[in-house]
C-alpha positions as CSV (number, residue, x, y, z in Angstrom):
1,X,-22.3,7.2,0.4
2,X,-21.0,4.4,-1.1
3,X,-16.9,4.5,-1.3
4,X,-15.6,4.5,-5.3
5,X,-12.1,3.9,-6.6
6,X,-10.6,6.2,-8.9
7,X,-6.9,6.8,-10.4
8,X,-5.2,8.9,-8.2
9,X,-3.9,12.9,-9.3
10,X,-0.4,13.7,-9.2
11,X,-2.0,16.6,-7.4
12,X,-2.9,14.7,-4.3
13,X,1.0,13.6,-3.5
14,X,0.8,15.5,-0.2
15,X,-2.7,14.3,1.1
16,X,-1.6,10.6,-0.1
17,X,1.5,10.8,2.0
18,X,-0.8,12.2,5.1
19,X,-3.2,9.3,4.9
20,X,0.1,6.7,4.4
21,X,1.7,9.2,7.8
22,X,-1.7,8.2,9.9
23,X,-2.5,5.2,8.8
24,X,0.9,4.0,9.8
25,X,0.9,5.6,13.2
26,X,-2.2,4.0,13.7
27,X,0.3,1.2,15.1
28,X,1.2,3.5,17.6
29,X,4.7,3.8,16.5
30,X,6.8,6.6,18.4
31,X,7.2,10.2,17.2
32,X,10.6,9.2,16.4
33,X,10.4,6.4,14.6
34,X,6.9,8.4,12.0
35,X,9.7,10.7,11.5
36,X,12.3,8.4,10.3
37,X,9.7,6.6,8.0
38,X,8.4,9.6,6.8
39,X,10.4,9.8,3.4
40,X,9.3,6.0,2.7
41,X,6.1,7.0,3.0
42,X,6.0,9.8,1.3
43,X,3.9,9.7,-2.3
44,X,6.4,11.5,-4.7
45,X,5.1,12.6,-8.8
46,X,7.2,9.8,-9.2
47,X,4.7,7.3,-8.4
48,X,2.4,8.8,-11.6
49,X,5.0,7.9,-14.4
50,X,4.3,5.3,-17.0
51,X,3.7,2.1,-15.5
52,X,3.2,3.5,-11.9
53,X,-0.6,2.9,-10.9
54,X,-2.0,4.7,-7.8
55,X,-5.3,4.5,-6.7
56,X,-7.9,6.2,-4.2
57,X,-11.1,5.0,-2.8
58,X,-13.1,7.8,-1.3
59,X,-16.6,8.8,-1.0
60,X,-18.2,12.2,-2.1
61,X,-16.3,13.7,0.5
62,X,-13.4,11.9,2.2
63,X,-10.7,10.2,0.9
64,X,-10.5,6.7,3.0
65,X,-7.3,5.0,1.5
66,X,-5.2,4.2,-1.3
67,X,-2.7,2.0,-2.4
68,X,0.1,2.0,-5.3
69,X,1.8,-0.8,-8.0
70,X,5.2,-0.1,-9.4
71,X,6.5,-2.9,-12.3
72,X,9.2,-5.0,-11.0
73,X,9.5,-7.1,-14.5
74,X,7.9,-8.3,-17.1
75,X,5.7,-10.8,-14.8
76,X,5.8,-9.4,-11.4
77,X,4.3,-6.2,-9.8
78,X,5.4,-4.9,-6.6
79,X,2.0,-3.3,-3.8
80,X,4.2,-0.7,-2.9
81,X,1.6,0.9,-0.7
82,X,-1.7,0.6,0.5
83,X,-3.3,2.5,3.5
84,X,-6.7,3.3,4.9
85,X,-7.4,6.0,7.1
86,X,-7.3,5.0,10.8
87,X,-10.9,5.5,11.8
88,X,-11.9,3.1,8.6
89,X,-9.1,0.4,9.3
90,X,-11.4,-2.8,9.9
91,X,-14.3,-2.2,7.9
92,X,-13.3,-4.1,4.6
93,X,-12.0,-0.9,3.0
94,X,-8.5,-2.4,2.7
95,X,-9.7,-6.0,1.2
96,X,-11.4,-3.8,-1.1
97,X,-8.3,-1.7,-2.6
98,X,-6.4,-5.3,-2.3
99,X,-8.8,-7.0,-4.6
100,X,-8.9,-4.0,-6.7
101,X,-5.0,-4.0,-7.0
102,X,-5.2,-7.4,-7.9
103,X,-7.8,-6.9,-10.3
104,X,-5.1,-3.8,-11.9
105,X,-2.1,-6.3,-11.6
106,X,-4.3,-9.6,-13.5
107,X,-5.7,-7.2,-16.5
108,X,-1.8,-5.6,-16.9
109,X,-0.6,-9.1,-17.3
110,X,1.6,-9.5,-14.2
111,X,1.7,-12.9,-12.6
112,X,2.7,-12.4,-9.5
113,X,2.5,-9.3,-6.6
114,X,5.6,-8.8,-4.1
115,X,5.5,-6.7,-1.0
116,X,7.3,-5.4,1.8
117,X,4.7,-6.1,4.7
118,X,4.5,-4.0,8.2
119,X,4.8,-6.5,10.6
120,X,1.3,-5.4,12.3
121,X,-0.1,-5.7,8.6
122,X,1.5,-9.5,7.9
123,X,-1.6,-10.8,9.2
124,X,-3.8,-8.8,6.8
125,X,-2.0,-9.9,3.8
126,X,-1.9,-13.4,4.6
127,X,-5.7,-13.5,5.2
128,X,-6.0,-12.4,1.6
129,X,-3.7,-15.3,0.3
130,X,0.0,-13.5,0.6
131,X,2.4,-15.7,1.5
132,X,5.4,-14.9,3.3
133,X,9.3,-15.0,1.8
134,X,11.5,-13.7,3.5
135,X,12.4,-10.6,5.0
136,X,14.3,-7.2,4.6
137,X,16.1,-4.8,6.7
138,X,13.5,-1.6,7.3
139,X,14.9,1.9,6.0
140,X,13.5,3.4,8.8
141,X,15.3,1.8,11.6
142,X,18.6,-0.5,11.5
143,X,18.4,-4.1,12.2
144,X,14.2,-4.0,12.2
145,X,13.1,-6.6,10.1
146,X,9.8,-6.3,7.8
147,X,8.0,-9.4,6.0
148,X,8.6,-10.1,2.5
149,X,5.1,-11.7,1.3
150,X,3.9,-12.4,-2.4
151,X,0.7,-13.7,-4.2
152,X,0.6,-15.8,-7.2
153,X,-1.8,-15.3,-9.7
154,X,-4.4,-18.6,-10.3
């Protein structure tokens, strides 16, 4: 079955915030810790408003990742998530959604992507040509920092 990306429902909230929920205990973060990140993970109706653009790839039957875009301005775009089910993580499923979301980001007009990196994902996004920032304090746990990274259009 060869994996397809679609627009996600505003329907499919609770199984997007699942797949964001294992994905990022993939890491083998503590109990503890999944449950302090779970309201910045979860996918909210929010995320379908104008603007907004989430997106699945699955197959005939499974749903194998997704990410999300949200406008920051007139020129830059923030990847607010993307996520792959654990037992795809490192089969080129989440290159494809990133070259998808660039695709999205390029055609909307945007000229630059911003994102807010998990540090065991930092080396994922700088493969693909992100570039690192900065860095912010996580939500989830005081003083943990998390990689700022962008991409600039060519």
């Amino acid at each position: 079955m060869v994996p397809r990306i679609r627009q996600a429902r505003h329907e499919e909230c609770g199984a997007l915030t699942e797949i964001a929920m294992r994905s990022k205990a993939h890491w083998g973060y503590s109990a503890e810790f999944m449950a302090n990140v779970r309201a910045d993970l979860e996918v909210r109706p929010e995320k379908f408003m104008p603007g907004f653009h989430v997106y699945v790839l699955e197959t005939d039957n499974e749903m194998i990742g997704f990410y999300s875009l949200r406008p920051e301005s007139a020129e830059s775009v923030i990847l607010e998530d993307l996520f792959i089910e654990p037992q795809h993580i490192g089969h080129g499923y989440g290159k494809m959604l990133w070259d998808h979301s660039l695709a999205v980001a390029r055609s909307l007009g945007y000229r630059k992507l911003t994102l807010i990196s998990d540090p065991f994902a930092e080396a994922f996004y700088a493969h693909l040509g992100a570039v690192r920032t900065g860095e912010t304090e996580s939500n989830a746990l005081a003083g943990r920092m998390l990689p700022l990274m962008e991409y600039i259009f060519k």
